[in-house]
C-alpha positions in Angstrom: 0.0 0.0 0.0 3.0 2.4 0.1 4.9 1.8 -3.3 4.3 4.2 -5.9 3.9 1.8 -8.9 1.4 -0.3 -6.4 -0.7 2.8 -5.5 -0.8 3.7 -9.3 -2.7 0.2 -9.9 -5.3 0.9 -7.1 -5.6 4.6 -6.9 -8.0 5.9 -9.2 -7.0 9.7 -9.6 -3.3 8.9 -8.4 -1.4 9.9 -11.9 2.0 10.2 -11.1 4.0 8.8 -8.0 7.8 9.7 -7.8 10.2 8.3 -4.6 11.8 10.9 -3.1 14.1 9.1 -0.7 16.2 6.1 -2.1 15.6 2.6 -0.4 13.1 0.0 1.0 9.7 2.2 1.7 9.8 2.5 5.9 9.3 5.7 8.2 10.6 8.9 6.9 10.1 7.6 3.0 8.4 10.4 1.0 6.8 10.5 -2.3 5.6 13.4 -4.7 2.1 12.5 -5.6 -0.3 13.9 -8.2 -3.8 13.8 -8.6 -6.3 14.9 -11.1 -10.0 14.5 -10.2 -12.4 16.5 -11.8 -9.8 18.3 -14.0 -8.4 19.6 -10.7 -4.2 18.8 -10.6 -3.5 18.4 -7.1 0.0 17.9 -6.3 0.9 16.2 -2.6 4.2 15.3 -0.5 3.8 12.1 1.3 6.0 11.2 4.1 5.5 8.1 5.5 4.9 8.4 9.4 4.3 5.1 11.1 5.0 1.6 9.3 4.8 -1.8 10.8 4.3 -3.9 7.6 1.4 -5.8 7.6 -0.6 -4.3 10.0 0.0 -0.2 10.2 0.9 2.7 7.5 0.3 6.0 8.4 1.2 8.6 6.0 1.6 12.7 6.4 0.1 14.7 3.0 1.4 18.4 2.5 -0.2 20.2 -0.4 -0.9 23.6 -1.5 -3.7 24.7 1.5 -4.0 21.4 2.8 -2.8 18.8 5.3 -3.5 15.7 6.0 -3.1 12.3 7.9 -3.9 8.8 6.4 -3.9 5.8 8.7 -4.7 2.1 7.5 -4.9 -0.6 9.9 -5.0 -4.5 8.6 -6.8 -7.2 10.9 -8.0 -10.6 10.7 -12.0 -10.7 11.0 -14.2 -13.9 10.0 -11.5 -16.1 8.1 -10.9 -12.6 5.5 -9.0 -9.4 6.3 -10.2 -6.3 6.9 -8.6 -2.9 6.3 -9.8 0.3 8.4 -8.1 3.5 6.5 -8.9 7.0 8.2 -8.0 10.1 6.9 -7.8 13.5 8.6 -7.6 17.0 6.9 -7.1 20.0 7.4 -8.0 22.7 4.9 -5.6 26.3 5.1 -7.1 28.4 2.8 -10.4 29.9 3.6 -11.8 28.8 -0.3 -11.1 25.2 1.0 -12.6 25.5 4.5 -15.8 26.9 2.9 -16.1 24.1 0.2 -14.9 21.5 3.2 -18.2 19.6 3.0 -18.4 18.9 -0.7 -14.4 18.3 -0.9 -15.2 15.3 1.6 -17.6 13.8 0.6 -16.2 13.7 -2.9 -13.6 12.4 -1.4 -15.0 9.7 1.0 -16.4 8.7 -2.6 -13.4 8.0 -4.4 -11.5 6.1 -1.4 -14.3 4.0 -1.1 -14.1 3.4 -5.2 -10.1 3.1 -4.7 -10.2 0.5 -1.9 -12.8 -1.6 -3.7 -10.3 -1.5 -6.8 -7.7 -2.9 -4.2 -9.9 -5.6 -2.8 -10.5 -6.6 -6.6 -6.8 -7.1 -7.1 -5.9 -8.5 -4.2 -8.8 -10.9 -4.4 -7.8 -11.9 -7.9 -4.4 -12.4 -7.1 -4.9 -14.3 -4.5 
């Protein structure tokens, strides 16, 4: 869930994904990340925060007006896996706090989209 070439099979508005930091992905790895949803480019630096492979990644975005915090959490439930991912934001420009409530909810949207991309490839390679 933290490569970039991974997170460009699973990540529907994810267009580019470029390492910033050389070596095995672990805490303090960070990634340039770019979006485009909607026609809007959105450019993101990731830094990975917490990582405790295969249980815990949580990851600090930095954009222009914008910060966030994702956490995913894997655990075993009923004989399958199940994978909790929060995200946090904080919006810095006062055109971003206003539009908060429609930028979230379009945005609860696509993760949910995304991760049932992820449970399709997963499930079909496994």
């Amino acid at each position: 869930m933290v490569e970039s070439g991974k997170r460009l099979e699973w990540m529907g508005a994810l267009t580019e994904s470029e390492p910033l930091t050389d070596g095995e992905p672990g805490v303090g790895t960070r990634y340039r990340d770019v979006f485009v949803d909607h026609g809007q480019r959105i450019e993101l630096e990731a830094e990975v925060v917490r990582y405790e492979p295969p249980r815990h990644l949580q990851v600090s975005l930095r954009g222009d007006g914008v910060e966030a915090m994702s956490s995913q959490t894997l655990e075993e439930a009923g004989g399958g896996t199940r994978l909790t991912a929060v995200i946090e934001t904080e919006f810095k420009k006062r055109l971003l706090r206003m539009m908060a409530g429609v930028v979230t909810r379009h945005a609860q949207q696509r993760l949910e989209s995304d991760l049932a991309e992820l449970k399709r490839i997963v499930e079909a390679e496994g």
